[in-house]
N, C-alpha and C positions, 0 to 999 in steps of 0.2 A: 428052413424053419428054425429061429430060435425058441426055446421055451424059458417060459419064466418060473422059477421055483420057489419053493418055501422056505426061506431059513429057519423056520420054526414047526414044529408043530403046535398044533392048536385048531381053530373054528373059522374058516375063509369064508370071509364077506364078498361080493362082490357090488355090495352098494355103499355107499356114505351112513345110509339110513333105511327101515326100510320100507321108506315112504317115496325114495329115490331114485331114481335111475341108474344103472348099473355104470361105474365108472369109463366103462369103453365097452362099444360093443362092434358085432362084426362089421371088417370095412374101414374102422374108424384108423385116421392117421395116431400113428405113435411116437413119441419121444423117447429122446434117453431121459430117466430121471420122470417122466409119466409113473400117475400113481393109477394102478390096474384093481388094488383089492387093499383087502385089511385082514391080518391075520390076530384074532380074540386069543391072549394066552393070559390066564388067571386075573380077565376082567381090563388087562391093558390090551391095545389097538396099536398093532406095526402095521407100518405103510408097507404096501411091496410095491416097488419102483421097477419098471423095466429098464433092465441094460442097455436093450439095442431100441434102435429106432426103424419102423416099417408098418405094414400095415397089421393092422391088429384083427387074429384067426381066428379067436375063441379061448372061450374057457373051459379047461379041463374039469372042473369041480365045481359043482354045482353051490350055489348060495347057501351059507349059514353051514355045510358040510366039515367033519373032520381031516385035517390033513397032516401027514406028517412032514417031517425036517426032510427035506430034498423032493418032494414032491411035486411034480409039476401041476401047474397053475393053472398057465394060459400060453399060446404059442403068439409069434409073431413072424408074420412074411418077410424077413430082410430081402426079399429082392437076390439073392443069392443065388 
């Protein structure tokens, strides 16, 4: 299992919007360079991309939640 982290702290999204569907959910195929979530730091939106490519486990943290700098996100099955 890889996980995906936070470079930042701040407020993790796991939708576009929140009218939306959640960017990935369990099951789904993942890319490297897939965008997993959004982390809100003082009203700006980073992407969080995942490094590895596999199936995608879940998410660690629940929508609109606080996270901090290194916090994991979301895991991914690399097949490993």
């Amino acid at each position: 299992m890889a996980q995906i982290q936070s470079p930042v702290p701040g407020t993790f999204y796991t939708k576009p919007s929140p009218d939306d569907a959640p960017f990935k959910t369990v099951g789904d195929t993942i890319s490297v360079d897939d965008v997993i979530g959004l982390v809100e730091v003082m009203k700006t939106f980073i992407q969080i991309h995942s490094e590895v490519a596999g199936t995608f486990s879940g998410y660690a943290v629940e929508d609109g939640m606080p996270v901090t700098a290194g916090q994991k996100l979301a895991e991914v099955d690399t097949g490993w």
